[in-house]
GUBABA-292932 format. One record per atom (N, C-alpha, C): residue in one letter; x, y, z. Coordinates in steps of 0.2 Angstrom, whole numbers, plus 5000, padded with zeros to 4 digits. Layout:
! residues N
aXYZ ...
END
This chain:
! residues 286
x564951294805 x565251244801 x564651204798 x564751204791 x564051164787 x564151104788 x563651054790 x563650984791 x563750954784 x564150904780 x564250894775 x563650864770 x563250834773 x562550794773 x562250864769 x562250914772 x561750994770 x562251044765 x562851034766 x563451074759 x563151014752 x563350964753 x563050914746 x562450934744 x561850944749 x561250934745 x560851004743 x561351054745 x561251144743 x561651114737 x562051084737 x562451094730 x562251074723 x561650984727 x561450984720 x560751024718 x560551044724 x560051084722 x560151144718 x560851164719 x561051224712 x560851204707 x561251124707 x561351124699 x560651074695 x560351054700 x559551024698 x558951054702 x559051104700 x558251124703 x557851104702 x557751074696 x557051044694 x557150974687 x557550964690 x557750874687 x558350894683 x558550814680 x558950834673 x558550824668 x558350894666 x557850874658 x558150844653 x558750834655 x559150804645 x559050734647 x559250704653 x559250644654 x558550604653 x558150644655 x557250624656 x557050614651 x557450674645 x557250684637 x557350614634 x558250594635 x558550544631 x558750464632 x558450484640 x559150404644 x558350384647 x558350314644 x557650274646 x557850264656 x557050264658 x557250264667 x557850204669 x557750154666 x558150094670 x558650084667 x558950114663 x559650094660 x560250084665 x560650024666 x561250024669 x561850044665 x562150074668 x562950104666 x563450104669 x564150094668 x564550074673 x565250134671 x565150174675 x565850224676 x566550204679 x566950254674 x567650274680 x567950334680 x568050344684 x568350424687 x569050424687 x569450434680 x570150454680 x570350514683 x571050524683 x571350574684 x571850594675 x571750644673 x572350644669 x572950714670 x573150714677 x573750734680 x574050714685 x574550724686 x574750704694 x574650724699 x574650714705 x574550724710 x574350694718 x574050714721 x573750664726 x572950674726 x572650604729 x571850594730 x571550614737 x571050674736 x570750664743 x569850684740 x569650644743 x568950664743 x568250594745 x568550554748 x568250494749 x567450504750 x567550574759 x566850564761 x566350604756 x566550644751 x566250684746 x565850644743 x566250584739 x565950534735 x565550504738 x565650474743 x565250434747 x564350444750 x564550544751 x563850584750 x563750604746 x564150614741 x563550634734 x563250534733 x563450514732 x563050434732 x562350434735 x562550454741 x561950464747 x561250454742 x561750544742 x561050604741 x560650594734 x561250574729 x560950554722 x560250494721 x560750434724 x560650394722 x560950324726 x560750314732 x561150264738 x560950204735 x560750174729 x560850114722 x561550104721 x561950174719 x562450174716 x563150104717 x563350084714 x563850054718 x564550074718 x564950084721 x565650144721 x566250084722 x566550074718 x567250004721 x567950084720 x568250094726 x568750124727 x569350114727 x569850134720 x570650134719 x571050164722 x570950204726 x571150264730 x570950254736 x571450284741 x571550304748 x571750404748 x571350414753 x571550494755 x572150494756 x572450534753 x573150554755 x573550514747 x573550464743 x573750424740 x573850494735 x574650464733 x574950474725 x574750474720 x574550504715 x574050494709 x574450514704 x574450484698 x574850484693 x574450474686 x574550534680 x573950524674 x573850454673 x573150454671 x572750404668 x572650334675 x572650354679 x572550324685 x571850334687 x571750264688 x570950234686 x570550284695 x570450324696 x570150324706 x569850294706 x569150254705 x568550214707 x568250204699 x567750154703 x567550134696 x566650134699 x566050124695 x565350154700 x564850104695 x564350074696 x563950044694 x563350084696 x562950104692 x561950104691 x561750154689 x561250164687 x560650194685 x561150244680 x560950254674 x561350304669 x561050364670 x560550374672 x560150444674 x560550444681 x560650414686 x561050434693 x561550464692 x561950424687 x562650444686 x562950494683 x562350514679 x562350584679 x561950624678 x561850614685 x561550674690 x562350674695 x562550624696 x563150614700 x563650674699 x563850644693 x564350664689 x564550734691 x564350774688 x564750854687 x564950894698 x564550894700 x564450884706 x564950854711 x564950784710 x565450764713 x566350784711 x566150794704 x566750794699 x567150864703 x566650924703 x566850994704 x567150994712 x566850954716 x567250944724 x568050904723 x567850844720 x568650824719 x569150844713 x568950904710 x569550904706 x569750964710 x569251004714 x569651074719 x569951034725 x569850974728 x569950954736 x570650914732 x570650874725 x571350854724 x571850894723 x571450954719 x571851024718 x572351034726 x571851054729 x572251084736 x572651034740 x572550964740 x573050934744 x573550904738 x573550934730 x574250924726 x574450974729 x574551024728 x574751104729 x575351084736 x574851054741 x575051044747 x575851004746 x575450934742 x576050884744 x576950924739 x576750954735 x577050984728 x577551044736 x577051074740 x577351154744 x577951094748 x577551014751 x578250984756 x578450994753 x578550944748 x579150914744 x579650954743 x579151014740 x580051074740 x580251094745 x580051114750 x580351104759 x580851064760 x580550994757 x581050954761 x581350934766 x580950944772 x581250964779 x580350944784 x580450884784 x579950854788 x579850904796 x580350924801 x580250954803 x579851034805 x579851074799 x579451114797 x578751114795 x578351114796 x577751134793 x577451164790 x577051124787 x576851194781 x576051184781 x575851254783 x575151284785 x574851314782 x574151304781 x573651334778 x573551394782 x572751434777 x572851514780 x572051474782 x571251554784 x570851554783 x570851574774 x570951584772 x571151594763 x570751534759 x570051524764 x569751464759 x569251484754 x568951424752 x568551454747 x567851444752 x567351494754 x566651504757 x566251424757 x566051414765 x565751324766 x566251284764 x566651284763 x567251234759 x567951224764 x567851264770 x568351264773 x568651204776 x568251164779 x568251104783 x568751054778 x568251044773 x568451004769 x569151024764 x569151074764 x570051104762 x570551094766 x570351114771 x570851094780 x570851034780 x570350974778 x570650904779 x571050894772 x570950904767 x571450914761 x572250944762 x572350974766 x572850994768 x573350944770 x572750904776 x573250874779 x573350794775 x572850784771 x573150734765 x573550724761 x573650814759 x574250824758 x575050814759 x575150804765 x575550824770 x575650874773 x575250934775 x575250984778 x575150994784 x574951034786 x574351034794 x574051114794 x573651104799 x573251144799 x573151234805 x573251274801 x573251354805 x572251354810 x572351414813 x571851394816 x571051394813 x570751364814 x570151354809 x569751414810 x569551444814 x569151534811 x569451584818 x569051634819 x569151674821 x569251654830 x568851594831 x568551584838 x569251534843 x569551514839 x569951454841 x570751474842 x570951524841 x571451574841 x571551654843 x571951654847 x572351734846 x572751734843 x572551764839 x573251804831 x573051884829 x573551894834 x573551994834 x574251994830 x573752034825 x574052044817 x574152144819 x574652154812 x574552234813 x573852274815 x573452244814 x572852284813 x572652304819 x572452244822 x572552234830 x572952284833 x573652284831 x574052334836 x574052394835 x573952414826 x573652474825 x573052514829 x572652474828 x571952484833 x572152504840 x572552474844 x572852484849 x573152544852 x573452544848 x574052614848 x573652684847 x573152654841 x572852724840 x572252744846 x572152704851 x571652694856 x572152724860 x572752734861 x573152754865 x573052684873 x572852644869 x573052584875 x573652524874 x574052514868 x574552464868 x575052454874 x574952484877 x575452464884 x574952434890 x574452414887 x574052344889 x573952274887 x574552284882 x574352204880 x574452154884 x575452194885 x575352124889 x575152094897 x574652144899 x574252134905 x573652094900 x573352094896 x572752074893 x573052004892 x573551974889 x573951934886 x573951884893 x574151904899 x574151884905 x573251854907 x573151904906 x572451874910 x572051834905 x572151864898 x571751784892 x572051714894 x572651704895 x572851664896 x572851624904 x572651654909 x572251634912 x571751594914 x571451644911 x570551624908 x570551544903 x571051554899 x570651504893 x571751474894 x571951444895 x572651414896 x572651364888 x572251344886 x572051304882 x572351324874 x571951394875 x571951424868 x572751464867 x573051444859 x573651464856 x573551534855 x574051594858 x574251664858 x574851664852 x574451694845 x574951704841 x575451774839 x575851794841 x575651864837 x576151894831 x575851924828 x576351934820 x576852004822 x577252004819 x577752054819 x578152084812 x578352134811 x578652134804 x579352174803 x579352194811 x579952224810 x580552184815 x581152194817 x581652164822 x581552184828 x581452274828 x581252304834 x580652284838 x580052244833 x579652234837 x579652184840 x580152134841 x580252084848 x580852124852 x580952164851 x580952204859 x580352244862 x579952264855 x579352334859 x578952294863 x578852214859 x578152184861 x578152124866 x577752104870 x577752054875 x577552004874 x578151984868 x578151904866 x578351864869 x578451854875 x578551814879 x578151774882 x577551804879 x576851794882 x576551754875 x576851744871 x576651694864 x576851634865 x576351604864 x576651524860 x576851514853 x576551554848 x577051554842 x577151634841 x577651654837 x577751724834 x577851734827 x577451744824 x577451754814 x577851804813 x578451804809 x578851834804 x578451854797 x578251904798 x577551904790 x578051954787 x578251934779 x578551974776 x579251974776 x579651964782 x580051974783 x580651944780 x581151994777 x581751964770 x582151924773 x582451884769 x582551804771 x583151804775 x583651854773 x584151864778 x584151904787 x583451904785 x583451934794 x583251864798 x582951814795 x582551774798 x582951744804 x583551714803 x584051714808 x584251744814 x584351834811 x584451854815 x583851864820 x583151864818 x582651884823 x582551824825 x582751784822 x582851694829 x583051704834 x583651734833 x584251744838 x583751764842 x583751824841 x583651874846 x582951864851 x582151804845 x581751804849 x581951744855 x582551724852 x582751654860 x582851684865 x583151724865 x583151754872 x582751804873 x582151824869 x581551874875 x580951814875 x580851764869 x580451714871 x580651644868 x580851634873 x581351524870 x580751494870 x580251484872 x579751454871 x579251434865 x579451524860 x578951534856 x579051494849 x578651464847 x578751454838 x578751504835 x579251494828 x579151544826 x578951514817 x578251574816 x578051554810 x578351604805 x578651584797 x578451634795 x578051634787 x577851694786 x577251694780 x577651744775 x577051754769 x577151824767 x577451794761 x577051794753 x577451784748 x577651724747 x577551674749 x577851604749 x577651564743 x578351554738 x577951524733 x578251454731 x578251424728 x578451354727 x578951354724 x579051414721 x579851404721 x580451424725 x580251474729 x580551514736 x580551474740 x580151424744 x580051374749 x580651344750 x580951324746 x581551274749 x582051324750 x582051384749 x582451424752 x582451414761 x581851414763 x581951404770 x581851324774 x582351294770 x582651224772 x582751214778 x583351254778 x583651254784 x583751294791 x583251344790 x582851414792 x582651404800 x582951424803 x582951414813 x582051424813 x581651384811 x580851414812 x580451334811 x579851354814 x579451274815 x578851284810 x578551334809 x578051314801 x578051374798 x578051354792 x577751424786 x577051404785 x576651464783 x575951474782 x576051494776 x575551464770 x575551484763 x574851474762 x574551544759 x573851554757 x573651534752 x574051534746 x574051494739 x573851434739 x574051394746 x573651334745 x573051304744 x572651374747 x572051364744 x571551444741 x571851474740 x571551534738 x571751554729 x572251514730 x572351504720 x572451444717 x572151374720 x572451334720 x572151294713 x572551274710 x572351234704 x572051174703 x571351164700 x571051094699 x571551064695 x571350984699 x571650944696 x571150914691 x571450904685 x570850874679 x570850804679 x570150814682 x569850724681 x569450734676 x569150654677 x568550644671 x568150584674 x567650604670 x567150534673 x567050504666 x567150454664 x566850404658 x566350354658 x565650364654 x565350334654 x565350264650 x565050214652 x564850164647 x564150124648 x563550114642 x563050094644 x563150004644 x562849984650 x562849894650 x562149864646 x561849894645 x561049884642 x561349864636 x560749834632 x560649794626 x560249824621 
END
């Protein structure tokens, strides 16, 4: 996980590698400026510690007054913060910070927009690993600004045996070791969440989900969903049951009232649409 501190300062090192020549050209050293960072769509605000380190890293003069809260409603023309100094800071600031919050707004609108059609507080709704590269962290807190919550953060912090998995398995001619394996990890580490995916009906009889804490429905048509409820209550009453697979913001309220505890939706962050902001300048000099 990239330290935030070192993600901001790889980033403006992209975009300034060797100054801003336009500004050195055109904007006298000391000129003060006074900014505001609108929104012009709706949605929700998340990006506080972002601004607050690109500030750091730019220019720790800068002065930031904040109209916005994480997680906060946003509605066009709706003022986020407003920023006092240096016109050369402000933009060096600018594009920078602009490009983190209009994707980190992007992904917790997306989010708030997947509840809302849900509708159903009890459900949740889950992000995938479907993030964009270093950016994970801060998309996962975005999620849950949103009002979402969060799927396991990488490969280390969960079991989630997918077909691939069981593929692998079968073709090694060992899948009648799972659920001995299943026993003993869960032994060793009691802590960590055993997920496992399935795709067909038969396979909560073939498999030893009773040995899960959650059981993914991936793909599966909507009228079966039900019925493999039923069925998983009595081989594992224990287990959540997720389901995934195609989930769009328009289908989503379909599964209102759906016998299941979360949907996981990858769109939230693997397509997810920037929110268009803007930063406006003004010079206060004479």
């Amino acid at each position: 996980m990239l330290p935030l501190t070192e993600l901001i300062q790889l980033t403006y090192e992209e975009d300034i590698p060797g100054g801003d020549i336009t500004s050195e050209l055109t904007v006298p050293v000391d000129t003060p400026a006074d900014a505001r960072i609108i929104t012009k769509a709706e949605g929700v605000f998340f990006g506080t510690s972002v601004i607050r380190e690109c500030i750091r890293h730019v220019d720790p003069t800068i002065h930031c007054s904040l109209d916005v809260a994480d997680g906060d409603r946003i509605t066009p023309n709706t003022r986020l913060m407003t920023l006092h100094g240096r016109m050369r800071s402000l933009l060096k600031f600018e594009r920078v910070a602009l490009n983190f919050l209009q994707r980190l707004c992007g992904v917790a609108s997306s989010t708030r927009a997947y509840v809302d059609a849900l509708g159903n507080a009890s459900i949740q709704v889950l992000d995938t690993r479907k993030t964009t590269p270093l950016l994970r962290e801060l998309e996962k807190q975005a999620i849950v600004a949103g009002g979402g919550a969060n799927h396991r953060f990488g490969l280390s912090d969960m079991v989630l045996i997918k077909e691939n998995h069981l593929l692998s398995m079968q073709t090694a001619g060992c899948l009648h070791e799972l659920e001995s394996r299943l026993i003993d990890f869960k032994s060793r580490h009691p802590n960590i969440p055993i997920e496992i995916e399935i795709e067909t009906l038969s396979q909560i009889d073939q498999l030893p989900l009773h040995h899960a804490d959650i059981v993914m429905f991936d793909n599966f048509p909507f009228e079966l969903i039900s019925v493999g409820a039923e069925r998983l209550s009595r081989r594992a009453p224990t287990a959540k049951i997720e389901i995934s697979g195609n989930i769009t913001l328009d289908t989503i309220s379909r599964y209102r009232h759906s016998p299941i505890h979360r949907i996981s939706v990858g769109s939230l962050t693997h397509s997810v649409k920037a929110l268009d902001l803007s930063m406006r300048l003004s010079s206060t000099g004479v």
